[in-house]
N, C-alpha and C positions, 0 to 999 in steps of 0.2 A: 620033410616032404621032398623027395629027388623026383622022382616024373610023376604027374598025375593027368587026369583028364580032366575038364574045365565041365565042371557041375552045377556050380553055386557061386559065379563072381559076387563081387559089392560093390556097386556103382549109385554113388550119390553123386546127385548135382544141385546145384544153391540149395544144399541143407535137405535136399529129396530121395531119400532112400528110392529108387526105382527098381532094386534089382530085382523084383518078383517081374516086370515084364520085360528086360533084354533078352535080348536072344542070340546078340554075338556083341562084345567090346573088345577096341585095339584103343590101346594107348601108344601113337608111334612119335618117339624122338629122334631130333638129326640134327645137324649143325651144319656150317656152312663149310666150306674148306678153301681158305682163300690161301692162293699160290702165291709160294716165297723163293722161285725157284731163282738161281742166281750163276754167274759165270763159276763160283766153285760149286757148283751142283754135282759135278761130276756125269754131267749127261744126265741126272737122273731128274723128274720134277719134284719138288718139293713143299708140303702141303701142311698146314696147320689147323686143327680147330676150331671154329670161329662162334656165328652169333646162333645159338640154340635157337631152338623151335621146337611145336609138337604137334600134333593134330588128334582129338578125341573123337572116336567115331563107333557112334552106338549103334546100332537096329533094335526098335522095341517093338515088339506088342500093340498096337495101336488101340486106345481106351479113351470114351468118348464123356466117361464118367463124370460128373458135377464132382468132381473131387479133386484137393490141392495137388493131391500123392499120385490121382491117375496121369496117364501117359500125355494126353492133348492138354491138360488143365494148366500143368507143368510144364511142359514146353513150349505151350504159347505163350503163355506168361514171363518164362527165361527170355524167348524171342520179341515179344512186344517192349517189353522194358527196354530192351537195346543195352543194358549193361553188360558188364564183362560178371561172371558168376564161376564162385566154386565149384573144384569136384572133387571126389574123391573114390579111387580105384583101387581092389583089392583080388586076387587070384581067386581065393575064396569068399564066405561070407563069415570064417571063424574068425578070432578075434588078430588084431595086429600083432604081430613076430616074429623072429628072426626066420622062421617060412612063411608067412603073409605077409609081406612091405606093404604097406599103404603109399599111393601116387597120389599127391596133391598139389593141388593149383588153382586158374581160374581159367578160364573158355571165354570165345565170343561168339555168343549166340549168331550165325550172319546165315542161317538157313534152316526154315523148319518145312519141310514138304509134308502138310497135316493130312490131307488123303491123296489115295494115289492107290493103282493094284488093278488087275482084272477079277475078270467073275470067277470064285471059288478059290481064288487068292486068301491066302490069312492077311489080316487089317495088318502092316506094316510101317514103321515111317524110323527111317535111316538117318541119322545127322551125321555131319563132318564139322565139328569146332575147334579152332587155331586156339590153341592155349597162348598165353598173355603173359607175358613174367615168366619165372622161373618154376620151373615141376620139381617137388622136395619128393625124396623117400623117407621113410620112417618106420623102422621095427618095433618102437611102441608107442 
């Protein structure tokens, strides 16, 4: 796969396959860059890698469904517990490989905005979760 357009991710969280209601996923990494600049710098500043971070941020389908798998069932539930919870993120929804990596880690639930929208809006509900530990790739 060299370029393709985003059709079908795979986005599971605490073991919930959701990705029948996403409607957009970023999984973004960065790190700190703390400065090592020193009199042999050469004039220039000089800057080093530091402590990782991520942030998960989905927009689903809002689903009000009595069900573990639908969209509110599931995120209140990740949210009310207050634990930190698995994910796992994939380009597509085919299986992992050397063109599908799988993103895995854990999130911290610390905001569910369960309704929200105006009149003739689609039912939407947006999270932003700090991953926790370290984000692994894996081609199989």
């Amino acid at each position: 796969m060299a370029t393709y357009v985003i059709t079908a991710q795979y986005v599971s969280i605490n073991s919930v396959n959701l990705s029948s209601y996403v409607r957009s996923c970023t999984l973004e990494m960065n790190a700190d860059t703390p400065e090592f600049t020193s009199m042999g710098s050469s004039g220039a500043r000089e800057y080093k890698q530091g402590l990782k971070a991520g942030t998960l941020n989905v927009e689903f389908n809002q689903d009000f469904a009595n069900s573990s798998s639908a969209t509110d069932q599931a995120l209140w539930g990740m949210w009310n517990t207050g634990t930190n919870v698995a994910f796992e993120i994939r380009a597509t929804s085919a299986s992992v490989g050397t063109t599908n990596p799988k993103y895995t880690g854990s999130v911290v639930p610390v905001n569910y905005p369960a309704v929200g929208g105006a009149v003739g809006d689609a039912a939407t509900v947006s999270i932003s979760w700090p991953t926790s530990g370290a984000i692994a790739r894996a081609t199989s």
